[in-house]
C-alpha positions in Angstrom: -0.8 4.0 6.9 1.0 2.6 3.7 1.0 -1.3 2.7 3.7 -2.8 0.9 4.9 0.1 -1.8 7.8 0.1 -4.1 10.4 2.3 -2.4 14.5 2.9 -2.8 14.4 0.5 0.7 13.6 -2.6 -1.6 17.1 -1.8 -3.6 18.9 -1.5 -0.2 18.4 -4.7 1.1 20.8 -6.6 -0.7 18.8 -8.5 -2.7 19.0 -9.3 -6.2 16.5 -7.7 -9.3 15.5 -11.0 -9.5 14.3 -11.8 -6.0 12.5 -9.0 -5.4 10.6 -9.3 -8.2 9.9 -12.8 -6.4 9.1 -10.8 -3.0 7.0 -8.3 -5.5 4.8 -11.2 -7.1 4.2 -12.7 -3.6 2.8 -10.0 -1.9 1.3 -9.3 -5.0 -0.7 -12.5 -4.3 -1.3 -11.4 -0.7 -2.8 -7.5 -2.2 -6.5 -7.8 -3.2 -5.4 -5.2 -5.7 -2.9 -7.5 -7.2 -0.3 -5.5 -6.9 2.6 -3.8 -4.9 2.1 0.3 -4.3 3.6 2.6 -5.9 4.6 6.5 -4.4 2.2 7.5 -6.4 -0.5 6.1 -4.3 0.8 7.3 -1.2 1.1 11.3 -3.1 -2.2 10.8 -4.4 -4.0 10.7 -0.8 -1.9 13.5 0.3 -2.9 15.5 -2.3 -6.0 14.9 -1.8 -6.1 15.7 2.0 -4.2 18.8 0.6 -7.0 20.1 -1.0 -9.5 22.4 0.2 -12.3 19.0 -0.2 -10.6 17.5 2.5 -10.8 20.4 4.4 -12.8 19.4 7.5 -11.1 15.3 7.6 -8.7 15.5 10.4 -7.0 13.4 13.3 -7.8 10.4 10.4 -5.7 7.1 10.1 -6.0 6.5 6.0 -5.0 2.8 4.9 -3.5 3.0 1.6 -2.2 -0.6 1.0 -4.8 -2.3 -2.0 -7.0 -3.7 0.5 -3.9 -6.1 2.0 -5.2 -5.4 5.8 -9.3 -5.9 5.2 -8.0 -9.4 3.3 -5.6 -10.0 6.1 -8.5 -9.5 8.9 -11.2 -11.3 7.1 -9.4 -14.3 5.7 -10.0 -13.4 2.1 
């Protein structure tokens, strides 16, 4: 379950460099982590439930998104 994460779809939307950097630094704000994803984030957990230690997780919904949906449900 991927957050906000910086993707080709942010370059498609017609807006400038400019204001999505202003989108970026807002949600930014909203990320406990500080910061919007990046692919690598999203590769990272599928190589790791890849690998043979993730062997026996399965049928598992895996929030990658800096912590934006804990902060969103608990007010922080």
């Amino acid at each position: 379950m991927p957050g906000f994460i910086d993707t080709p779809i942010f370059r498609g939307t017609g807006l400038t460099d400019e204001q999505i950097k202003e989108v970026f630094n807002q949600i930014s704000k909203a990320v406990p982590c500080r910061r919007v994803g990046e692919p690598a984030d999203i590769a990272n957990c599928i190589r790791f439930l890849s690998s043979k230690e993730a062997s026996y997780i399965n049928g598992a919904a895996i929030v990658i998104d800096g912590g934006w949906l804990r902060a969103a449900n608990w007010g922080i």
